[in-house]
C-alpha positions in Angstrom: 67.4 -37.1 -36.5 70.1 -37.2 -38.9 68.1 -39.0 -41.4 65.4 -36.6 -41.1 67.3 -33.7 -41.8 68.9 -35.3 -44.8 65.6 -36.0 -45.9 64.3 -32.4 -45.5 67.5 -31.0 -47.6 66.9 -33.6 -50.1 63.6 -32.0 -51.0 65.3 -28.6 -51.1 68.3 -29.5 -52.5 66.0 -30.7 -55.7 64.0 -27.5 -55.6 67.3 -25.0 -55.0 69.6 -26.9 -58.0 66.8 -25.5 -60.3 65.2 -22.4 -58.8 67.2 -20.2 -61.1 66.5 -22.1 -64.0 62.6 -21.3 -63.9 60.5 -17.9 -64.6 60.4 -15.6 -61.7 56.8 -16.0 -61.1 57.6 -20.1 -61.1 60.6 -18.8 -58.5 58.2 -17.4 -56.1 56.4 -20.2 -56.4 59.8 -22.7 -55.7 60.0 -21.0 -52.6 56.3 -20.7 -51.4 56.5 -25.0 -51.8 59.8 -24.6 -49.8 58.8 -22.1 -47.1 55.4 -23.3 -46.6 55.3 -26.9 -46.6 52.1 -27.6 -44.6 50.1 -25.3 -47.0 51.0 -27.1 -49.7 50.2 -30.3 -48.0 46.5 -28.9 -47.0 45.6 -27.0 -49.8 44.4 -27.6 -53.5 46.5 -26.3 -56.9 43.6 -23.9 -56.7 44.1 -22.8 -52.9 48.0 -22.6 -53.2 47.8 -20.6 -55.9 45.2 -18.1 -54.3 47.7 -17.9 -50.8 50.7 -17.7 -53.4 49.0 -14.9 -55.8 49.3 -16.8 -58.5 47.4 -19.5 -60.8 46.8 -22.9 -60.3 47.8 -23.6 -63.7 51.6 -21.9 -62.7 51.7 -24.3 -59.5 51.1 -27.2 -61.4 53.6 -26.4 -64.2 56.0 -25.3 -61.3 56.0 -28.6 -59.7 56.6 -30.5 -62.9 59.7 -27.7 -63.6 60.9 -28.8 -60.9 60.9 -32.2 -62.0 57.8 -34.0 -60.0 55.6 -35.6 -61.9 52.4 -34.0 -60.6 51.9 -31.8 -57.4 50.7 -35.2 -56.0 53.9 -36.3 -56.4 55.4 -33.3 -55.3 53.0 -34.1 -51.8 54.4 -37.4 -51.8 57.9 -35.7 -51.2 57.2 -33.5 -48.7 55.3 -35.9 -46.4 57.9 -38.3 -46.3 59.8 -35.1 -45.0 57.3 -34.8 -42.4 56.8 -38.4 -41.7 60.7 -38.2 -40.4 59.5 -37.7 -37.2 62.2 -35.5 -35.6 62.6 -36.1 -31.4 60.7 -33.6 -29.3 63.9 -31.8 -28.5 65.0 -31.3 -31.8 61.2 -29.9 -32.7 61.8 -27.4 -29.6 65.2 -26.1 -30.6 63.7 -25.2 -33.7 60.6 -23.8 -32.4 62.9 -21.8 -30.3 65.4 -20.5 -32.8 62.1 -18.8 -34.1 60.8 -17.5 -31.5 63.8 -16.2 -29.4 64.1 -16.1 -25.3 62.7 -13.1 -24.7 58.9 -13.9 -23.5 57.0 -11.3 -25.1 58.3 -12.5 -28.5 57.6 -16.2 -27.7 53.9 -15.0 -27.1 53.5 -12.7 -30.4 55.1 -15.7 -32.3 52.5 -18.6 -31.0 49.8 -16.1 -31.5 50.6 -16.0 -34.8 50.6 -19.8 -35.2 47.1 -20.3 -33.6 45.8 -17.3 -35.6 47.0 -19.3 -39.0 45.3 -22.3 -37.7 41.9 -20.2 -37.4 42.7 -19.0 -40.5 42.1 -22.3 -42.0 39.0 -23.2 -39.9 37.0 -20.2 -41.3 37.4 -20.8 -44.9 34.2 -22.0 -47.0 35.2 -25.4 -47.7 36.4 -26.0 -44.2 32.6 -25.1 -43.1 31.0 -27.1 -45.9 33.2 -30.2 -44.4 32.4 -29.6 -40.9 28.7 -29.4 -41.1 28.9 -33.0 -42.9 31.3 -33.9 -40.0 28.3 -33.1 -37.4 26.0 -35.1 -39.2 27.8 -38.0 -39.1 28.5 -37.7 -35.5 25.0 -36.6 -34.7 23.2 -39.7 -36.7 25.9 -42.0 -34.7 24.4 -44.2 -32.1 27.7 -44.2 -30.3 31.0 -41.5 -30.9 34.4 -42.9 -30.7 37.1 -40.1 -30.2 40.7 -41.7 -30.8 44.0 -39.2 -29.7 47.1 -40.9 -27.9 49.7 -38.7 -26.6 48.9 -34.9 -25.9 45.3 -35.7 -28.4 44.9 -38.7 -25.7 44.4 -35.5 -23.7 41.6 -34.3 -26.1 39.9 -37.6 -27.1 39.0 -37.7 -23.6 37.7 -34.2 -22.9 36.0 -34.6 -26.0 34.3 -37.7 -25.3 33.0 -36.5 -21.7 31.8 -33.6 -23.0 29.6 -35.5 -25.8 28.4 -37.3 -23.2 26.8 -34.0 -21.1 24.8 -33.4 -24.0 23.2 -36.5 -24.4 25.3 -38.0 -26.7 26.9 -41.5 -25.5 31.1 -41.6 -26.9 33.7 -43.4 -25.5 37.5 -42.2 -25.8 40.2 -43.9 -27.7 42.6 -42.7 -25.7 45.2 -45.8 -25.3 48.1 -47.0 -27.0 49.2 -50.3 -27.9 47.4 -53.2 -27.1 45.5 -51.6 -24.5 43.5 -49.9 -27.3 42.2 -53.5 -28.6 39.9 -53.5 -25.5 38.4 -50.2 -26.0 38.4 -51.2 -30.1 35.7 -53.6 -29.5 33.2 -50.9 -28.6 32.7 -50.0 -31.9 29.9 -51.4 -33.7 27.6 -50.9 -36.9 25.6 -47.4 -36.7 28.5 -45.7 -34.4 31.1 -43.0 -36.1 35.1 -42.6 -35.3 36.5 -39.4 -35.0 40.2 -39.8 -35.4 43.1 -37.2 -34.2 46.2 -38.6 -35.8 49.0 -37.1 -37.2 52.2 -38.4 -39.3 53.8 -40.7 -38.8 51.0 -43.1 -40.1 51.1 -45.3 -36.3 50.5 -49.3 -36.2 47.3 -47.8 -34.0 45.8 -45.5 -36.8 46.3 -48.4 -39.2 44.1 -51.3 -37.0 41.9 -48.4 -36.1 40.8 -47.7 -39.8 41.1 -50.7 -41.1 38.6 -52.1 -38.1 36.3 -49.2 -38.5 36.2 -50.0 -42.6 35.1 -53.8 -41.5 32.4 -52.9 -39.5 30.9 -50.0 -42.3 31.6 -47.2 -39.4 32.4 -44.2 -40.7 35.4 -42.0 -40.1 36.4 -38.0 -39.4 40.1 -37.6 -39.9 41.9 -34.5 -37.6 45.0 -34.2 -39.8 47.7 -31.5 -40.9 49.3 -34.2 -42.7 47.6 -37.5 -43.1 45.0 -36.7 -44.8 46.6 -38.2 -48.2 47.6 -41.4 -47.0 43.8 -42.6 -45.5 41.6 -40.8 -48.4 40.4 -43.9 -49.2 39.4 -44.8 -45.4 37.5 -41.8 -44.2 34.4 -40.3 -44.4 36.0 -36.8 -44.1 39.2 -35.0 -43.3 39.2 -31.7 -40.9 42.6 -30.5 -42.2 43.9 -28.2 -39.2 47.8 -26.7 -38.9 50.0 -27.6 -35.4 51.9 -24.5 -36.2 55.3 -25.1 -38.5 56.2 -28.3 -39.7 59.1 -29.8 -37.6 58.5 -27.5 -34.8 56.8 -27.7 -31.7 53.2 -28.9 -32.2 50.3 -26.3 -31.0 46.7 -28.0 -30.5 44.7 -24.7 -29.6 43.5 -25.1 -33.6 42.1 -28.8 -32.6 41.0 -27.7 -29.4 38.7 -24.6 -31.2 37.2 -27.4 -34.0 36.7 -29.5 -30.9 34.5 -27.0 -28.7 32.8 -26.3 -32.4 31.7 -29.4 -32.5 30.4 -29.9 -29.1 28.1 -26.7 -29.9 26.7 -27.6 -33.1 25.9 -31.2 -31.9 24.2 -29.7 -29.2 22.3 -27.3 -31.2 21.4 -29.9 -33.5 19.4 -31.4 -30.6 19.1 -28.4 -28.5 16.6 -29.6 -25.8 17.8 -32.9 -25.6 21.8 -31.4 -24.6 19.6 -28.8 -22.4 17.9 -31.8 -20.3 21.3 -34.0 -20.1 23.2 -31.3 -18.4 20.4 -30.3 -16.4 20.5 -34.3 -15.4 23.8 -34.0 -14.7 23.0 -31.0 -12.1 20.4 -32.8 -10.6 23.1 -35.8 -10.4 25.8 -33.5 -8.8 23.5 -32.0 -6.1 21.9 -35.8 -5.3 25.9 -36.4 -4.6 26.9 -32.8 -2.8 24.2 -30.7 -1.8 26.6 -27.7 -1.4 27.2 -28.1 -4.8 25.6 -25.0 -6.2 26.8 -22.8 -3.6 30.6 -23.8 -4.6 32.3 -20.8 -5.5 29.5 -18.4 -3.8 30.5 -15.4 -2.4 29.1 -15.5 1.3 26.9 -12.5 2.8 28.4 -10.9 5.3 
Protein backbone atom coordinates (compact mmCIF):
# COMPACT_ATOMS: atom_id res chain seq x y z
CA UNK A 1 0.00 0.00 0.00
CA UNK A 2 2.70 2.15 0.91
CA UNK A 3 4.48 1.72 -2.28
CA UNK A 4 1.44 2.50 -4.18
CA UNK A 5 0.82 5.65 -2.68
CA UNK A 6 4.33 6.68 -3.16
CA UNK A 7 3.98 5.79 -6.57
CA UNK A 8 0.74 7.80 -7.15
CA UNK A 9 2.51 11.13 -5.45
CA UNK A 10 5.48 10.51 -7.54
CA UNK A 11 3.40 11.11 -10.72
CA UNK A 12 1.96 14.24 -9.00
CA UNK A 13 4.75 15.42 -7.43
CA UNK A 14 6.32 15.69 -11.12
CA UNK A 15 3.24 17.37 -12.55
CA UNK A 16 2.68 19.87 -9.22
CA UNK A 17 6.85 21.02 -9.07
CA UNK A 18 5.95 22.50 -12.52
CA UNK A 19 2.24 23.42 -12.87
CA UNK A 20 3.02 27.06 -12.24
CA UNK A 21 5.73 27.16 -14.54
CA UNK A 22 3.35 26.39 -17.71
CA UNK A 23 0.53 28.71 -19.52
CA UNK A 24 -2.76 28.67 -17.90
CA UNK A 25 -4.39 26.82 -20.56
CA UNK A 26 -1.37 24.07 -20.27
CA UNK A 27 -2.39 24.37 -16.25
CA UNK A 28 -5.82 23.30 -16.81
CA UNK A 29 -4.63 20.82 -18.67
CA UNK A 30 -1.77 19.61 -15.71
CA UNK A 31 -4.70 19.04 -13.67
CA UNK A 32 -7.21 17.39 -16.04
CA UNK A 33 -4.01 14.54 -16.50
CA UNK A 34 -3.96 14.67 -12.56
CA UNK A 35 -7.67 14.67 -11.74
CA UNK A 36 -8.70 12.36 -14.43
CA UNK A 37 -6.41 9.66 -14.81
CA UNK A 38 -8.54 6.97 -16.41
CA UNK A 39 -9.58 9.46 -19.22
CA UNK A 40 -6.37 9.99 -20.12
CA UNK A 41 -5.57 6.40 -20.08
CA UNK A 42 -8.78 5.61 -22.45
CA UNK A 43 -8.78 8.47 -24.60
CA UNK A 44 -6.74 9.80 -27.67
CA UNK A 45 -4.65 13.46 -27.67
CA UNK A 46 -7.70 14.17 -29.78
CA UNK A 47 -10.53 12.87 -27.21
CA UNK A 48 -8.70 14.47 -24.15
CA UNK A 49 -8.53 17.39 -25.61
CA UNK A 50 -12.30 17.51 -26.72
CA UNK A 51 -13.34 16.37 -22.71
CA UNK A 52 -10.60 19.05 -21.56
CA UNK A 53 -11.82 21.95 -24.05
CA UNK A 54 -8.85 22.24 -25.46
CA UNK A 55 -6.51 21.03 -28.51
CA UNK A 56 -4.88 18.07 -28.98
CA UNK A 57 -1.91 19.89 -30.10
CA UNK A 58 -1.92 21.77 -26.30
CA UNK A 59 -2.13 18.16 -24.60
CA UNK A 60 0.63 16.91 -26.38
CA UNK A 61 2.87 19.95 -25.82
CA UNK A 62 1.54 19.84 -22.12
CA UNK A 63 2.80 16.38 -21.54
CA UNK A 64 6.17 17.14 -22.91
CA UNK A 65 6.13 20.59 -20.51
CA UNK A 66 5.87 18.56 -18.05
CA UNK A 67 8.76 16.71 -18.98
CA UNK A 68 7.40 13.19 -20.57
CA UNK A 69 8.59 12.50 -23.61
CA UNK A 70 5.36 11.82 -25.47
CA UNK A 71 1.70 11.40 -23.93
CA UNK A 72 2.59 7.66 -24.44
CA UNK A 73 5.06 8.06 -22.07
CA UNK A 74 3.12 10.14 -19.96
CA UNK A 75 0.44 6.74 -20.16
CA UNK A 76 3.29 4.75 -19.17
CA UNK A 77 3.38 6.74 -15.80
CA UNK A 78 0.15 6.62 -14.90
CA UNK A 79 -0.41 2.94 -15.41
CA UNK A 80 2.29 1.92 -13.37
CA UNK A 81 0.29 4.10 -10.82
CA UNK A 82 -2.66 1.96 -11.44
CA UNK A 83 -0.83 -1.25 -11.79
CA UNK A 84 0.03 -0.64 -7.78
CA UNK A 85 -2.74 -2.48 -7.00
CA UNK A 86 -3.94 -1.03 -3.76
CA UNK A 87 -5.85 -3.89 -1.16
CA UNK A 88 -9.65 -3.83 -1.28
CA UNK A 89 -9.90 -1.97 1.89
CA UNK A 90 -7.76 0.67 1.06
CA UNK A 91 -9.87 1.01 -2.52
CA UNK A 92 -13.12 1.22 -0.09
CA UNK A 93 -11.85 3.92 2.33
CA UNK A 94 -11.28 5.94 -0.62
CA UNK A 95 -14.43 5.23 -2.35
CA UNK A 96 -15.95 6.13 0.86
CA UNK A 97 -14.24 9.35 1.70
CA UNK A 98 -16.10 10.37 -1.58
CA UNK A 99 -19.04 9.35 -1.20
CA UNK A 100 -19.85 10.02 2.63
CA UNK A 101 -22.11 7.74 5.10
CA UNK A 102 -25.17 9.22 4.46
CA UNK A 103 -27.01 6.67 1.93
CA UNK A 104 -28.66 8.91 -0.34
CA UNK A 105 -25.32 10.45 -1.22
CA UNK A 106 -23.64 7.09 -1.70
CA UNK A 107 -26.44 6.38 -4.33
CA UNK A 108 -26.23 9.87 -6.27
CA UNK A 109 -22.36 9.36 -6.18
CA UNK A 110 -22.35 5.60 -7.92
CA UNK A 111 -24.97 6.85 -10.21
CA UNK A 112 -22.79 9.19 -11.32
CA UNK A 113 -19.93 6.62 -11.86
CA UNK A 114 -22.13 4.19 -13.92
CA UNK A 115 -23.60 7.18 -15.92
CA UNK A 116 -19.71 8.06 -16.89
CA UNK A 117 -19.23 4.62 -17.83
CA UNK A 118 -22.35 4.80 -20.35
CA UNK A 119 -20.92 7.85 -21.29
CA UNK A 120 -18.11 6.11 -22.89
CA UNK A 121 -20.12 3.23 -24.36
CA UNK A 122 -22.27 5.66 -26.59
CA UNK A 123 -19.51 7.42 -28.27
CA UNK A 124 -18.98 6.74 -32.16
CA UNK A 125 -15.79 5.09 -31.99
CA UNK A 126 -16.95 2.88 -29.06
CA UNK A 127 -19.92 1.68 -31.59
CA UNK A 128 -17.64 1.38 -34.67
CA UNK A 129 -15.42 -1.12 -32.27
CA UNK A 130 -18.30 -2.98 -30.98
CA UNK A 131 -19.94 -3.95 -34.19
CA UNK A 132 -16.41 -5.44 -35.25
CA UNK A 133 -16.40 -7.09 -31.75
CA UNK A 134 -19.88 -8.99 -32.69
CA UNK A 135 -18.47 -10.15 -35.79
CA UNK A 136 -15.78 -11.77 -34.51
CA UNK A 137 -17.75 -13.46 -31.90
CA UNK A 138 -20.57 -14.26 -34.28
CA UNK A 139 -18.13 -15.94 -37.11
CA UNK A 140 -16.57 -18.00 -34.00
CA UNK A 141 -17.26 -21.60 -33.95
CA UNK A 142 -16.89 -21.57 -30.19
CA UNK A 143 -16.81 -18.16 -27.66
CA UNK A 144 -14.43 -18.28 -24.76
CA UNK A 145 -15.45 -15.65 -22.01
CA UNK A 146 -12.32 -15.29 -19.52
CA UNK A 147 -13.21 -13.04 -15.99
CA UNK A 148 -11.64 -14.40 -12.53
CA UNK A 149 -12.76 -12.72 -9.50
CA UNK A 150 -16.07 -10.58 -9.43
CA UNK A 151 -15.67 -10.88 -13.82
CA UNK A 152 -15.42 -14.78 -12.95
CA UNK A 153 -19.02 -13.77 -12.06
CA UNK A 154 -19.67 -12.39 -15.53
CA UNK A 155 -17.62 -14.76 -17.78
CA UNK A 156 -20.04 -17.24 -16.67
CA UNK A 157 -23.40 -15.38 -17.09
CA UNK A 158 -22.00 -14.40 -20.20
CA UNK A 159 -21.17 -17.70 -21.45
CA UNK A 160 -24.68 -19.36 -20.56
CA UNK A 161 -26.36 -16.79 -21.99
CA UNK A 162 -24.45 -17.25 -25.54
CA UNK A 163 -25.30 -20.52 -25.28
CA UNK A 164 -29.45 -19.81 -25.13
CA UNK A 165 -29.15 -18.28 -28.37
CA UNK A 166 -27.45 -20.85 -30.15
CA UNK A 167 -24.21 -19.89 -29.76
CA UNK A 168 -21.90 -22.72 -28.06
CA UNK A 169 -19.07 -20.57 -25.32
CA UNK A 170 -17.48 -21.99 -22.53
CA UNK A 171 -16.42 -19.64 -19.41
CA UNK A 172 -12.93 -18.96 -18.39
CA UNK A 173 -13.80 -18.43 -15.19
CA UNK A 174 -10.83 -20.17 -13.09
CA UNK A 175 -7.63 -19.11 -11.70
CA UNK A 176 -4.50 -20.65 -11.49
CA UNK A 177 -3.83 -23.87 -12.84
CA UNK A 178 -7.22 -24.84 -12.86
CA UNK A 179 -7.65 -22.53 -15.96
CA UNK A 180 -5.03 -24.80 -18.02
CA UNK A 181 -7.90 -27.43 -18.25
CA UNK A 182 -10.53 -25.16 -19.54
CA UNK A 183 -7.40 -23.48 -21.83
CA UNK A 184 -7.43 -26.43 -23.92
CA UNK A 185 -10.87 -25.83 -25.24
CA UNK A 186 -9.74 -23.33 -27.44
CA UNK A 187 -9.04 -24.14 -30.86
CA UNK A 188 -8.54 -22.66 -34.48
CA UNK A 189 -11.88 -20.83 -35.73
CA UNK A 190 -13.05 -20.05 -31.95
CA UNK A 191 -12.72 -16.17 -30.50
CA UNK A 192 -11.61 -15.10 -26.74
CA UNK A 193 -13.34 -12.45 -25.13
CA UNK A 194 -11.17 -11.29 -22.28
CA UNK A 195 -12.28 -9.21 -18.94
CA UNK A 196 -9.07 -8.29 -17.42
CA UNK A 197 -7.92 -5.41 -15.70
CA UNK A 198 -4.36 -4.15 -14.28
CA UNK A 199 -2.34 -5.64 -12.90
CA UNK A 200 -1.29 -7.54 -16.17
CA UNK A 201 -2.02 -11.43 -14.13
CA UNK A 202 0.32 -14.54 -14.94
CA UNK A 203 -3.44 -15.79 -16.22
CA UNK A 204 -3.97 -12.93 -18.88
CA UNK A 205 -0.35 -13.50 -19.95
CA UNK A 206 -0.69 -17.63 -20.81
CA UNK A 207 -4.20 -16.73 -21.89
CA UNK A 208 -3.02 -14.36 -24.83
CA UNK A 209 -0.09 -15.70 -25.55
CA UNK A 210 -2.04 -19.29 -26.05
CA UNK A 211 -4.78 -17.69 -27.96
CA UNK A 212 -1.86 -15.89 -30.34
CA UNK A 213 -0.50 -19.62 -31.01
CA UNK A 214 -3.48 -21.01 -32.12
CA UNK A 215 -4.45 -17.72 -34.61
CA UNK A 216 -7.75 -17.11 -32.19
CA UNK A 217 -8.62 -13.90 -32.07
CA UNK A 218 -9.09 -11.65 -29.06
CA UNK A 219 -11.77 -8.82 -27.44
CA UNK A 220 -10.01 -7.06 -24.65
CA UNK A 221 -12.63 -5.57 -21.61
CA UNK A 222 -10.15 -3.07 -20.22
CA UNK A 223 -10.09 0.46 -18.34
CA UNK A 224 -6.48 0.01 -18.26
CA UNK A 225 -4.79 -2.74 -20.14
CA UNK A 226 -5.53 -1.91 -23.20
CA UNK A 227 -1.82 -0.54 -23.83
CA UNK A 228 0.05 -3.27 -22.59
CA UNK A 229 -1.73 -6.21 -25.08
CA UNK A 230 -2.20 -3.92 -28.33
CA UNK A 231 -0.17 -6.11 -30.04
CA UNK A 232 -2.29 -9.32 -28.83
CA UNK A 233 -5.84 -8.40 -29.54
CA UNK A 234 -8.12 -8.18 -32.05
CA UNK A 235 -9.96 -5.27 -30.25
CA UNK A 236 -10.15 -3.38 -27.08
CA UNK A 237 -13.82 -2.42 -25.45
CA UNK A 238 -12.22 0.35 -23.25
CA UNK A 239 -15.03 0.59 -20.35
CA UNK A 240 -14.38 2.83 -16.75
CA UNK A 241 -14.88 0.83 -13.09
CA UNK A 242 -15.61 4.17 -11.76
CA UNK A 243 -12.31 6.16 -10.23
CA UNK A 244 -9.02 4.81 -10.35
CA UNK A 245 -8.00 3.38 -6.96
CA UNK A 246 -11.47 3.15 -5.69
CA UNK A 247 -13.93 0.72 -5.49
CA UNK A 248 -14.41 -1.07 -8.82
CA UNK A 249 -18.22 -0.77 -10.33
CA UNK A 250 -18.99 -3.49 -13.23
CA UNK A 251 -22.69 -2.18 -14.13
CA UNK A 252 -20.60 -0.50 -17.34
CA UNK A 253 -19.32 -4.33 -18.27
CA UNK A 254 -22.46 -5.74 -17.35
CA UNK A 255 -24.52 -3.09 -19.96
CA UNK A 256 -21.63 -3.94 -22.96
CA UNK A 257 -22.30 -7.55 -21.87
CA UNK A 258 -26.24 -7.64 -22.29
CA UNK A 259 -25.32 -5.49 -25.70
CA UNK A 260 -23.69 -8.09 -26.90
CA UNK A 261 -25.93 -10.87 -26.17
CA UNK A 262 -28.66 -8.79 -28.29
CA UNK A 263 -26.75 -7.96 -31.24
CA UNK A 264 -25.39 -11.63 -31.55
CA UNK A 265 -28.78 -12.71 -31.37
CA UNK A 266 -30.08 -10.25 -33.85
CA UNK A 267 -27.41 -11.17 -36.06
CA UNK A 268 -29.02 -14.57 -36.34
CA UNK A 269 -32.44 -13.75 -35.12
CA UNK A 270 -34.28 -17.06 -35.91
CA UNK A 271 -31.69 -19.22 -35.01
CA UNK A 272 -31.45 -17.37 -31.04
CA UNK A 273 -35.47 -17.51 -31.38
CA UNK A 274 -35.48 -21.49 -31.98
CA UNK A 275 -32.60 -22.24 -29.19
CA UNK A 276 -34.55 -20.61 -26.47
CA UNK A 277 -37.68 -21.93 -27.64
CA UNK A 278 -35.49 -25.47 -27.29
CA UNK A 279 -34.59 -24.59 -24.12
CA UNK A 280 -38.51 -24.20 -23.12
CA UNK A 281 -39.38 -27.26 -24.60
CA UNK A 282 -36.32 -28.68 -22.52
CA UNK A 283 -37.53 -27.12 -19.20
CA UNK A 284 -41.18 -28.32 -19.47
CA UNK A 285 -39.85 -32.12 -20.72
CA UNK A 286 -38.06 -31.69 -17.00
CA UNK A 287 -41.04 -29.80 -14.91
CA UNK A 288 -44.23 -29.74 -16.47
CA UNK A 289 -45.44 -26.95 -14.06
CA UNK A 290 -42.89 -25.03 -15.36
CA UNK A 291 -44.84 -22.45 -17.30
CA UNK A 292 -47.36 -21.97 -14.62
CA UNK A 293 -44.29 -20.89 -12.12
CA UNK A 294 -45.03 -17.63 -10.92
CA UNK A 295 -48.92 -17.76 -12.19
CA UNK A 296 -51.30 -16.06 -10.31
CA UNK A 297 -54.06 -18.78 -9.41
CA UNK A 298 -57.94 -18.15 -10.17
CA UNK A 299 -59.78 -17.99 -7.53
Amino acid sequence: MAETTQKSRAFEDRVLDVIETLPPAEQRIARFFVDQKQAVLLNSAAQIAQLAGTSDATVVRTARNLGFESLSTLRAALLEELTGAPSPGMRMQRTLAETGSQAGDVLHHVIGMHEQALDVLRREEFAVSFERCVDILAKAARRHVFGIGPSGAMADYASLQFNRIGLPSSALSASGIALADRMLWIGKGDAVLVMAYAPLYREVEVLLDHAGKHGVPVILISDDLGPLTTDKVAEVLPVPRGNAGHLAMHAGTLVLIESLIVALAAKAKDSAINSLDQLSQLRGAIDKTWSKRGTRKRK
